[in-house]
N, C-alpha and C positions, 0 to 999 in steps of 0.2 A: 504494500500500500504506500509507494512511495511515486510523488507528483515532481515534475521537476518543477524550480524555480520558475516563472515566469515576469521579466520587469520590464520596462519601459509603460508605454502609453497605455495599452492596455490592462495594468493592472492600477494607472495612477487611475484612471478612468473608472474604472470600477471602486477603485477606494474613495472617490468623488460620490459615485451613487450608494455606497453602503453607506457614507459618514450624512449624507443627505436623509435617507431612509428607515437610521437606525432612531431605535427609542430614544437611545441615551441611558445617564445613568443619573437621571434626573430625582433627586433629596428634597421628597415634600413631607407635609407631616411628619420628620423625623424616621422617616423610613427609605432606605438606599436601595434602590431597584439596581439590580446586576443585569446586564445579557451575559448566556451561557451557551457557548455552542457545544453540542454533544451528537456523536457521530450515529449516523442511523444503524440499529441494530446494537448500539453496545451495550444498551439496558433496556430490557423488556417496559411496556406503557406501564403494567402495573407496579413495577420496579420503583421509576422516576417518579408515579403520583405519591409512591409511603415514600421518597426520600423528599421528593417537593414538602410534601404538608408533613413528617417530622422536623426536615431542617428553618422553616419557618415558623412553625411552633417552639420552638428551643431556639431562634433567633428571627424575636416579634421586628424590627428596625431593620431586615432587612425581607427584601421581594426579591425571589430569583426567576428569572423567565429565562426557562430554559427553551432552546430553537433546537430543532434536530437535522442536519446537517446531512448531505449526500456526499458518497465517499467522491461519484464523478464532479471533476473539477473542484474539487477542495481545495488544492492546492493553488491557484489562482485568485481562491476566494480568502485563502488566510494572508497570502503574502498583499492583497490589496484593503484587506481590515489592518495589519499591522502597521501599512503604508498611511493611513489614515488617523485624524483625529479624535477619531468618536470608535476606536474598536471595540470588540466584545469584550468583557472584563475576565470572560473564562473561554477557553480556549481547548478543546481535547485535538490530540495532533498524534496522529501516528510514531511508533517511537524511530521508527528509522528517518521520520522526516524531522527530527528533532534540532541535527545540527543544522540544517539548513536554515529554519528562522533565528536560533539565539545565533547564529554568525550573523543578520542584518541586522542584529542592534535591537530587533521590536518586541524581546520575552523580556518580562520583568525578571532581575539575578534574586534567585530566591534561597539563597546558599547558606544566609544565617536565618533562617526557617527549619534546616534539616536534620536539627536532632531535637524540634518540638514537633518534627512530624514523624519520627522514630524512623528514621533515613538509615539506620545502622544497618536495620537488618533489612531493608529493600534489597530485591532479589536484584541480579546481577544484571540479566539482560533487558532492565527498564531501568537501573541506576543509571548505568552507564552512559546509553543514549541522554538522558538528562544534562550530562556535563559536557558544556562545552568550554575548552580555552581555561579549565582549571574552575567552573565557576556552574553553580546551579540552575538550570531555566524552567525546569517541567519539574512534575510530582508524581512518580509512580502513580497509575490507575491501574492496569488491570492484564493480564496477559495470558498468552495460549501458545501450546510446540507442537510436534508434532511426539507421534507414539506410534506401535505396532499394533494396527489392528488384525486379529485374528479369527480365521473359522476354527472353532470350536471343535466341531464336525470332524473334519480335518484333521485337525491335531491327535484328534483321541483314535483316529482308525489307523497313524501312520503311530501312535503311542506314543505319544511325546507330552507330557509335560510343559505345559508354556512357563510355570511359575519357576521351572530349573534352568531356564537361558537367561544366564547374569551375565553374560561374555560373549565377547564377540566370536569367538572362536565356536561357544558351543551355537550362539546364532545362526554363523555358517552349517553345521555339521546338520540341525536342525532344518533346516531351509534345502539342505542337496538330500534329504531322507524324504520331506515333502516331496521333491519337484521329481517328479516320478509319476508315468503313464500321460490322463490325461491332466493328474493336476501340479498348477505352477506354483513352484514355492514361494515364490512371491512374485508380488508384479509392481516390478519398479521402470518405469518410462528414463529413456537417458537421459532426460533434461531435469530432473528431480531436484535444482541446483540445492533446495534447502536441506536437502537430506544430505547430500555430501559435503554443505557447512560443517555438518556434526563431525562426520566421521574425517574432515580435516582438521578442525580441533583438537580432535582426539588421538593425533600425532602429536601436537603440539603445532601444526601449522595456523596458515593467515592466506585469508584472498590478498590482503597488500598489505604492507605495514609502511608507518611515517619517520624520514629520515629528513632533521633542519627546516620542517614547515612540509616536504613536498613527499607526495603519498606513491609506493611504487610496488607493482604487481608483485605478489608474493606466491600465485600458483608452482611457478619452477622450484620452489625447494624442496628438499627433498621430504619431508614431513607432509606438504600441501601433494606431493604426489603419491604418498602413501597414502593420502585420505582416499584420493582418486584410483590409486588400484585397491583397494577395500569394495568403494564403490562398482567397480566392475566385475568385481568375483561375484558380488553381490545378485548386482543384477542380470546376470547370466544367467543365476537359475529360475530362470520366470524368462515370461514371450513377452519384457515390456517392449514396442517400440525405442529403438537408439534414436530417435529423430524428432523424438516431441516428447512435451510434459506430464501432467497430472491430468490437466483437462483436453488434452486432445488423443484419445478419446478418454472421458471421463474413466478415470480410475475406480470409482465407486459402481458404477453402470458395468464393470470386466468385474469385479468381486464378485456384482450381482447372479454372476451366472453360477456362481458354487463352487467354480474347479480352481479357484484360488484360494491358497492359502492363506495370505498376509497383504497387505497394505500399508504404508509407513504414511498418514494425515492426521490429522487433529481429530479428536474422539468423535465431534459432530458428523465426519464421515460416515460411520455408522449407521446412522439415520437416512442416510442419502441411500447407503447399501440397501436396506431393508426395506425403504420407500421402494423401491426396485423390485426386488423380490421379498414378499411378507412373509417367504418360508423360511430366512434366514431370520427369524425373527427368535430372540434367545439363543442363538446360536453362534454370535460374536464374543470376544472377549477383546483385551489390554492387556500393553504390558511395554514398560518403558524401551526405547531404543539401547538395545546395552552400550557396555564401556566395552574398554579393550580387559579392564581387571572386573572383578564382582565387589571389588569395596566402591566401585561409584559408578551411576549410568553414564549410558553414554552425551555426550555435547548435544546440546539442540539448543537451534536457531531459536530466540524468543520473540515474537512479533505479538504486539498490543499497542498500547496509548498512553500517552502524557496526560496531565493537565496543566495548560500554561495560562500566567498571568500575561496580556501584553502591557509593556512598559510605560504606552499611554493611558491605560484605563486611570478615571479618576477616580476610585472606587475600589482600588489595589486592598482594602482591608478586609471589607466584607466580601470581595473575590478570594481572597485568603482564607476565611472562615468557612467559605462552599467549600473549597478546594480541599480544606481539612478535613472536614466531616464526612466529604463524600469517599478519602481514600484514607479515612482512620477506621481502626480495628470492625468496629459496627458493623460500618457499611461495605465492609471491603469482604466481612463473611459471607453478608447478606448476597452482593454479588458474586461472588463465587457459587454459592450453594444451589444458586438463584439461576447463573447465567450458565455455570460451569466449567469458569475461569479458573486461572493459575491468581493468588490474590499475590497484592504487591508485598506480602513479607512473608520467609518463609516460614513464619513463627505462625502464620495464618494455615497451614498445608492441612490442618484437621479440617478446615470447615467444609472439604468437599472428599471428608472418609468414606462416604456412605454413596459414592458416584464411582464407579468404577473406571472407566473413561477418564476423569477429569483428577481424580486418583492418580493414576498412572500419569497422566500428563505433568501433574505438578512434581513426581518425582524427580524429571529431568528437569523441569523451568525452577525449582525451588535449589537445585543441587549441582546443576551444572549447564548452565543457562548463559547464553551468548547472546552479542548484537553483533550486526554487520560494521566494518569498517567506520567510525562518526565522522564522517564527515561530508559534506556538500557536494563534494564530487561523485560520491557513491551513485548516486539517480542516473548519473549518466553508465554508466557500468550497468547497471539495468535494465535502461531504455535501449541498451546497444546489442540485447544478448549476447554478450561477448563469452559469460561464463554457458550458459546456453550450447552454443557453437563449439565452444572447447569439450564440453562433456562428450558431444557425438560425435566430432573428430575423432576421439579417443576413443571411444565405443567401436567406432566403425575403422578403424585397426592403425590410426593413425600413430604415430612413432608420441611417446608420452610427454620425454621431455623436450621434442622439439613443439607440441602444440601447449604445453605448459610455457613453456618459454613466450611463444606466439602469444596467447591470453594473456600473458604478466606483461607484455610491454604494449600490449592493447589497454589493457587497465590502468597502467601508469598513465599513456596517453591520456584515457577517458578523464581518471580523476582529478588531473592538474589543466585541464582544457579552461579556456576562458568562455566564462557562460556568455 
């Protein structure tokens, strides 16, 4: 969920018509009306109505009107609130688009806020994204990784135990005893870039790392190309396509047919499975993407959302007050338990015991939890499928470290490009 930058004319223009349009954060009666943008889907209606009418019952002086925001062109529409007079006073931003607004100046630093919002123990891959340049802009909200989803079915006829694969090793040996006859042991597509995030981590590599200010591809080392042959033992044993992702053709829609074994998506997947066919219904399980040891799972990607203050809001207090109570302890169970989120500390990971799915998720987001490279140029690395292209190069029998090498000085290119 990451938008690229958009400046000039076009977003000064549009920060003319929102700062024309908006309510304001206009103090009458002693009471400070806030705007809150909040992203469509990230809290159920009945969610937002017990968090609207408690947090304004336990603070009568202030009004929060919250707006719910579409993910298409968001990014246009925050970088021309920020650019403007009159922005929202609450802001939710994707956490990989994080560094791109505190680099324009328009997030409020909220840095000496982070051990009254118990910042300690924020999990890793929404701390992180938050800081930029040494300095605080966002507040953890809310996050999801991915996981193994599993038939059931399947496992129990080929006798295997899912609960005893804590290793990558017994991973593999389980997945080449599956992929036999007509069924795939798993069906991982070549473009899967998030999943092989993980298992790049989990050498100790990096898509790029930063040397003196300037960011340079990190795939050709040799740890980043261990992640990448991990990933291709992997995916050899299943018929995914080398040449496309998760959605083309849907991932969940190939489960539905029964002769796969596993799929590596976020627990909601499930539900797409069984939407498909009702007869896999009970018949899934979870269970974290392992490590290369059993004392820790394996790396995943954490993708969720900030809550940012913009540094114009007049209103910077009682936007601080939302921003607390919607991601302190409370509300942060309620959403999880609610939504089936990863909550933003892992001192939170009981509130979703009793969710199996969302369980398993939080063992990797709470314990070994990652973000993408911070910084600004990342979007472009994305827009460009650069890592995309290098996974199926490599799939389809390409020499490893010459298309690692290729992608790393593609990525250097991309991320130091001038927008």
């Amino acid at each position: 969920m990451r938008t690229r930058l958009i400046a000039g004319a076009s977003a000064l223009a549009l920060a003319a018509t929102l700062s024309a349009c908006s309510s304001g954060n206009a103090e009458a009666g002693g009471t400070t009306t806030i705007d809150v943008w909040l992203m469509r889907d990230s809290v159920s209606e009945e969610f937002q109505a017990e968090f609207e009418k408690s947090f304004e019952a336990e603070h009568p002086d202030i009004d929060a009107k919250i707006q719910i925001q579409e993910w298409d062109g968001i990014g246009e529409k925050v970088v021309a609130a920020l650019a403007s007079n009159d922005p929202p006073d609450v802001i939710e931003i994707g956490n990989s688009q994080m560094s791109q607004y505190a680099a324009s100046g328009g997030l409020l630093d909220v840095s000496d806020k982070v051990d009254d919002l118990g910042g300690e123990d924020w999990i890793a891959g929404l701390a992180d994204p938050a800081v930029w340049d040494g300095k605080t802009y966002g507040v953890p909200y809310y996050a999801a990784n991915r996981v193994v989803i599993y038939n059931t079915a399947l496992f129990d006829a080929a006798g295997i135990d899912a609960e005893s694969i804590d290793t990558r090793a017994k991973w593999i040996d389980a997945t080449s005893t599956l992929n036999s006859g007509d069924v795939q042991g798993i069906y991982l597509p070549g473009q899967s870039w998030h999943a092989l995030a993980g298992f790049i981590w989990d050498e100790g590599g990096a898509f790029a790392t930063q040397d003196d200010g300037s960011w340079m591809g990190a795939l050709d080392t040799p740890e980043a190309m261990a992640g990448m042959e991990f990933y291709s033992q992997l995916q050899a044993l299943g018929h995914g396509p080398k040449d496309s992702d998760v959605a083309s053709p849907p991932q969940t829609d190939i489960m539905a047919g029964g002769d796969v074994a596993q799929i590596i998506s976020s627990p909601g997947a499930a539900g797409s499975v069984v939407a498909a066919n009702p007869e896999l219904e009970g018949k899934l399980g979870f269970f974290p993407i392992p490590g290369k040891t059993a004392d820790k799972p394996g790396a995943v990607y954490v993708g969720g959302s900030e809550l940012a203050i913009p540094a114009a809001s007049d209103s910077s207090d009682a936007a601080y007050e939302f921003v607390k109570a919607l991601t302190g302890e409370k509300w942060q169970r309620e959403l999880a338990s609610t939504m089936g989120y990863v909550p933003n500390k892992a001192s939170l990971a009981d509130a979703v015991a009793d969710d199996p799915g969302a369980a398993a998720m939080t063992v990797g987001g709470t314990e070994n939890g990652h973000s993408t490279p911070i910084a600004p140029g990342w979007a472009a690395v994305e827009a460009q499928n650069i890592i995309h292209d290098y996974m199926t190069a490599v799939l389809t029998g390409g020499d490893l470290a010459g298309e690692a090498q290729k992608a790393s000085d593609e990525i250097t290119r991309a991320m130091n490009q001038s927008d």
